[in-house]
C-alpha beads as a LAMMPS data file, in Angstrom:
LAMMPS data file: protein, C-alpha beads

147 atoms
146 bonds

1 atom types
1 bond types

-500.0 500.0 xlo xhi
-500.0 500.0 ylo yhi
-500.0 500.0 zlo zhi

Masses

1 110.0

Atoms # bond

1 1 1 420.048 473.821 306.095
2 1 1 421.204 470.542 306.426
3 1 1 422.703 469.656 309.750
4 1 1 426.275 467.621 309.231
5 1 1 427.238 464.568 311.364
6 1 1 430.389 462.581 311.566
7 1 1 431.158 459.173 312.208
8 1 1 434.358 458.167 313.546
9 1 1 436.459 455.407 312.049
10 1 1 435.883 452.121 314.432
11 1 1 438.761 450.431 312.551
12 1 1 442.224 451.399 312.757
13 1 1 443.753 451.557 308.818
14 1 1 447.203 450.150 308.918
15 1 1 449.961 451.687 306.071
16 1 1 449.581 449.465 303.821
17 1 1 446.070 449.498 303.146
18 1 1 445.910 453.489 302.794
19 1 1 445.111 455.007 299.416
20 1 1 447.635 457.021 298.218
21 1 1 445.386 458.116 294.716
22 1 1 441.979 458.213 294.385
23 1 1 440.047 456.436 291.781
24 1 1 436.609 457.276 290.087
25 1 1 433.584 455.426 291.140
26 1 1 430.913 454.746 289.098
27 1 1 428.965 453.105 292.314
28 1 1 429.430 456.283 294.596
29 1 1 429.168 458.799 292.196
30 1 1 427.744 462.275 293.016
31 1 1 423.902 462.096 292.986
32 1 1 423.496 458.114 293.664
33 1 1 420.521 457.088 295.525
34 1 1 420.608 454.057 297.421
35 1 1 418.100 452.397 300.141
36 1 1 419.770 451.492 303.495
37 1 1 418.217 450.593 306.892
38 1 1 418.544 454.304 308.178
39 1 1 416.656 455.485 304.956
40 1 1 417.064 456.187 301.824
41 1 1 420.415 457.741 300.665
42 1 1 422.129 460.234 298.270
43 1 1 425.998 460.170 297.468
44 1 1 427.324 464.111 298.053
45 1 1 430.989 463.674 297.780
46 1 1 433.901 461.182 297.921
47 1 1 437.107 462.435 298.598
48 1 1 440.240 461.168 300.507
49 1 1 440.814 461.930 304.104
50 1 1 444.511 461.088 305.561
51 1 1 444.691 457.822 303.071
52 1 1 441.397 456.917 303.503
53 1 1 438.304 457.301 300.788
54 1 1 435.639 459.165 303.136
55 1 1 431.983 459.486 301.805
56 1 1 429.673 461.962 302.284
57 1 1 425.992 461.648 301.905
58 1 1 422.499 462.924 302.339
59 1 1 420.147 460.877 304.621
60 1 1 416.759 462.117 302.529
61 1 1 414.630 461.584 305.556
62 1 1 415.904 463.563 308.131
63 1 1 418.175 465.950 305.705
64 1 1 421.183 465.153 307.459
65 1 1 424.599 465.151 306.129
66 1 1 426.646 462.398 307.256
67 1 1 430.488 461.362 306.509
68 1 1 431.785 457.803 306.722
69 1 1 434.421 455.780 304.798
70 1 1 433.720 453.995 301.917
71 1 1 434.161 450.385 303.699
72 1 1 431.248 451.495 306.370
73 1 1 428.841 452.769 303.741
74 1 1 429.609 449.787 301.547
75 1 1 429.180 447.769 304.882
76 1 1 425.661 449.789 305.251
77 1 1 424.505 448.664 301.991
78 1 1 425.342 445.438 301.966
79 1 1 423.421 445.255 305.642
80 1 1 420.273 446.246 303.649
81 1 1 420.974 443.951 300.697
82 1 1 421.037 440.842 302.992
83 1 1 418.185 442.020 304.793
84 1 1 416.206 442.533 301.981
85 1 1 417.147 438.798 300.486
86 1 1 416.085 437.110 303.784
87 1 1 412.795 438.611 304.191
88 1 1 412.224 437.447 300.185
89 1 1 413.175 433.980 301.383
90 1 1 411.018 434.227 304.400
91 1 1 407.860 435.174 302.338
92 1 1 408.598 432.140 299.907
93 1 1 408.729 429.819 302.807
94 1 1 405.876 430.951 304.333
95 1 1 402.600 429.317 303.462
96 1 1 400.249 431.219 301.441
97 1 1 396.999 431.553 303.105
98 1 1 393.489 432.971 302.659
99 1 1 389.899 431.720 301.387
100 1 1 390.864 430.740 298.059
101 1 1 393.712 428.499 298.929
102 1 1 392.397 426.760 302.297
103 1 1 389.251 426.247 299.784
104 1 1 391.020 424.504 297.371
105 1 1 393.492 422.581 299.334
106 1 1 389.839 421.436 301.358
107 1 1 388.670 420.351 297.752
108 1 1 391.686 418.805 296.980
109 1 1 391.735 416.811 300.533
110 1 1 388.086 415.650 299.728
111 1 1 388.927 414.162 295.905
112 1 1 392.322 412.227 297.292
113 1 1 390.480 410.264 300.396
114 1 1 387.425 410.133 297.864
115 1 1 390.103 408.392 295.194
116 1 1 391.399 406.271 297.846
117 1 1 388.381 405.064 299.436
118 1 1 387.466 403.600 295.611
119 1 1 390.419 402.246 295.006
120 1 1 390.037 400.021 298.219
121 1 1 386.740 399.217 297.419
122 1 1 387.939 398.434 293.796
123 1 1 390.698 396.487 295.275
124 1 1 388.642 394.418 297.756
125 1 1 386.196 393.340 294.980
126 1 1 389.472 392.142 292.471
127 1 1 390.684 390.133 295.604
128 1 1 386.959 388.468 295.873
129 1 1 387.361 387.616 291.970
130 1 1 390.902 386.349 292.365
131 1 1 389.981 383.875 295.091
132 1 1 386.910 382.913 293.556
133 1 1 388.753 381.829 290.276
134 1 1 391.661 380.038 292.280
135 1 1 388.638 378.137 293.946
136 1 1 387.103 377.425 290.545
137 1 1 390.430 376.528 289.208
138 1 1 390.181 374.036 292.500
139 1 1 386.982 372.405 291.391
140 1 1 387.809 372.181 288.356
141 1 1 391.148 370.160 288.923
142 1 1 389.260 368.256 291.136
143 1 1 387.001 366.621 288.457
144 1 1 389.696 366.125 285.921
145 1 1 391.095 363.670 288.262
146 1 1 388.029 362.479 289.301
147 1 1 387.589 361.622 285.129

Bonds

1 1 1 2
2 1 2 3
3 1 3 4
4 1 4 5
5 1 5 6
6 1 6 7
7 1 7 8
8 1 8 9
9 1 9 10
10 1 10 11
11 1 11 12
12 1 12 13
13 1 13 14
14 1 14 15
15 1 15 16
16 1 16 17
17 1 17 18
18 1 18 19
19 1 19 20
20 1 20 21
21 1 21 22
22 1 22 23
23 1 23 24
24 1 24 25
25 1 25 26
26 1 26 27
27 1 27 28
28 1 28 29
29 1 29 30
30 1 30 31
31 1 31 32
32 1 32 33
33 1 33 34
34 1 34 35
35 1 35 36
36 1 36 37
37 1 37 38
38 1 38 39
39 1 39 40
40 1 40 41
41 1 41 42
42 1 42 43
43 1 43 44
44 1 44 45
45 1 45 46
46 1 46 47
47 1 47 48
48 1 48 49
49 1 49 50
50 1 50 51
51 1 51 52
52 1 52 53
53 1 53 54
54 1 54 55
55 1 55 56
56 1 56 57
57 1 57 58
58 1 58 59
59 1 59 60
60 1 60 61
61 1 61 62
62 1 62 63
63 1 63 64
64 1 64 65
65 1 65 66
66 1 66 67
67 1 67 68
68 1 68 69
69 1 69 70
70 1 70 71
71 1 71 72
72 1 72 73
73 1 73 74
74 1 74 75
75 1 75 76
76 1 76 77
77 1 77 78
78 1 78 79
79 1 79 80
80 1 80 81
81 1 81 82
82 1 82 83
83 1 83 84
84 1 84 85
85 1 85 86
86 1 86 87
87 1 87 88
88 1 88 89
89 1 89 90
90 1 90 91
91 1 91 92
92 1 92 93
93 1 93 94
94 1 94 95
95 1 95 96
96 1 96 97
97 1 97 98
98 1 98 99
99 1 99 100
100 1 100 101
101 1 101 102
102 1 102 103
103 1 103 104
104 1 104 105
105 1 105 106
106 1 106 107
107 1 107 108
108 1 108 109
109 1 109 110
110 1 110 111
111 1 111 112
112 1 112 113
113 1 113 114
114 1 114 115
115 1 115 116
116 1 116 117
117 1 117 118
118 1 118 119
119 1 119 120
120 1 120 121
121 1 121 122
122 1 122 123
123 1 123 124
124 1 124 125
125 1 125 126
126 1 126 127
127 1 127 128
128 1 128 129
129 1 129 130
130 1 130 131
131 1 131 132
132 1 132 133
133 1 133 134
134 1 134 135
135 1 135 136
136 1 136 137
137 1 137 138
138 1 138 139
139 1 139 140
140 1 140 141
141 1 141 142
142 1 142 143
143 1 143 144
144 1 144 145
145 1 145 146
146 1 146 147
């Protein structure tokens, strides 16, 4: 038998914002399963309490009936939701590591310095044909004057 907790209300509810009807729900219907940071969850009941749209629900793990209003248990899963969306963004920031991608960022290393030693190399030997052209060009200009 499942043991049956209640939560108090940390909020006070003023007039105005107390339900006087209650409305279907489609998101807390009987039977729903949802994930939370307690455990995983299923929706036993929603039913108005003194103006207020209580929940009850099943913690699955430790079989424990528990009764909140709606705003905590919404509050509860949006909790999870956010956690959930920043540990996705923290695994696509991090760095993906192992053999196969140290290997190939090594490789790829090795083929950029490779590429860039040449082209210096390349570039040094265009700068040793440039100036000996502008000295030819020299020479040249020399013995046109010369006649």
């Amino acid at each position: 038998m499942a043991r049956v907790r209640r939560e108090g209300v940390t909020r006070k509810m003023s007039e105005s914002n107390k339900v006087q009807k209650l409305k279907s729900s489609k998101k807390y219907a009987h039977g729903k399963e949802y994930n939370t940071l307690e455990g995983k969850i299923k929706i036993v009941n929603r039913y108005l309490e003194n103006g207020e749209i209580m929940i009850s629900y099943l913690n699955l793990e430790t079989e424990e009936v528990v009764i909140k209003a709606e705003l905590d248990v919404n509050a509860m899963l949006y909790a999870y939701t956010r956690e959930i969306a920043q540990l996705a963004h923290a695994d696509a920031l991090e760095a993906p590591e192992g053999k196969y991608i140290t290997e190939e960022v090594k490789t790829l290393r090795e083929a950029v310095t490779e590429l860039t030693d040449e082209m210096s190399k390349q570039r040094e030997r265009y700068e040793k044909i440039i100036d000996q052209q502008f000295e030819l060009i020299k020479v040249l200009q020399e013995q046109l004057k010369r006649g």
